[in-house]
N, C-alpha and C positions, 0 to 999 in steps of 0.2 A: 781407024776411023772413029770410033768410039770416044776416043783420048780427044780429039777433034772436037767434038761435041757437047764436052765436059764442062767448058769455060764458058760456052754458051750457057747452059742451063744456069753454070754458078752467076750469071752477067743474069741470068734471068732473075734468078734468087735474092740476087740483092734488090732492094727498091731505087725508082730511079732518081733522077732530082724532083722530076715534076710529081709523083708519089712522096718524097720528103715533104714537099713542099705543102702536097696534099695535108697531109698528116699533122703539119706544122697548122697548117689554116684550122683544120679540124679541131686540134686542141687549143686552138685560141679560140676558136668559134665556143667549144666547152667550157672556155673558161670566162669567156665574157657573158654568156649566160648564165656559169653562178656566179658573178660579180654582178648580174642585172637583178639576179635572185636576191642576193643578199642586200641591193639595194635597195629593192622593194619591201623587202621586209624590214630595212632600218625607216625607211618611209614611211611606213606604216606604223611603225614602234612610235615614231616622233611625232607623227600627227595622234595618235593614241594620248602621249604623255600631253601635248599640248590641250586636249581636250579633258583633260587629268584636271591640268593646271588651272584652265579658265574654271570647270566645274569649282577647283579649290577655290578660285578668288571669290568666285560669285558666293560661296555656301563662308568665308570670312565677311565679306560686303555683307550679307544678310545677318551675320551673327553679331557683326558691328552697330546694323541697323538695330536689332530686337536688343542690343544691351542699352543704345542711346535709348530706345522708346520707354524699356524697364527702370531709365534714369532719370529721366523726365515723368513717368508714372507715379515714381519713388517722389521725387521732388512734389507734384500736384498732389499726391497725398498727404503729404506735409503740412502745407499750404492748405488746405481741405481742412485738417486738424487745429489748424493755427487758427480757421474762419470759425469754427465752430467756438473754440475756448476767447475767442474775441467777443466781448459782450458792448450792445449798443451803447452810444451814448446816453441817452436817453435812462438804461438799466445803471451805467455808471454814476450818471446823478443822482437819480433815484435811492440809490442805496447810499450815496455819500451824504446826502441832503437825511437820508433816518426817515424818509416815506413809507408809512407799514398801512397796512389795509386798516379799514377802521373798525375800532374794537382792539387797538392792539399798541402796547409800549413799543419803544425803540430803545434799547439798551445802547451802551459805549458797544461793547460787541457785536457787531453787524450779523452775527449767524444766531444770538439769542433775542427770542422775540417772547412778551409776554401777555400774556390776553388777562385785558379789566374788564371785559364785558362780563354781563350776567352769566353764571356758572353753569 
């Protein structure tokens, strides 16, 4: 009676289909939650580097902007230099024409001037 009994227990022992089947669902169920895992986390990676990326453009855009403004500065400096060493008309006849204050020669040398007034 015992021997009888045996194959039962072992028919118990083993799992059945619907327990395979179980088990099967189970570890897909496992597995597609770390395949949900790991996609959220590449989701997250990607939106991360896209926000990498924009911050990149934006801080090139501005570093583009501040070298044109520093190029344009450079330039109006220039120009600034050039107004100043530009002298009137007015000053350019004046000295081509040998106008000197009164009391005073006018040499061929425009930078020497000689004073005839009383000493």
């Amino acid at each position: 009676m015992f021997d009888q009994m045996r194959p039962n227990i072992v028919a118990l022992e083993e799992p059945s289909n619907w327990q395979k089947d179980n088990q099967k669902m189970l570890k897909n169920m496992a597995n597609s939650q770390a395949f949900k895992a790991k996609l959220v986390a590449f989701n997250k990676e990607c939106k991360e580097k896209m926000k990498e990326e924009v911050a990149l453009r934006t801080l090139k855009n501005k570093l583009s902007v501040f070298e044109l403004e520093q190029s344009i500065s450079q330039e109006i400096n220039k120009v600034d230099c050039l107004e100043e060493e530009v002298m009137t008309t007015k000053d350019l006849y004046d000295e081509a024409m040998g106008i000197t204050k009164p009391g005073h020669a006018q040499t061929q040398n425009l930078l020497v001037k000689v004073n005839i007034g009383d000493g």
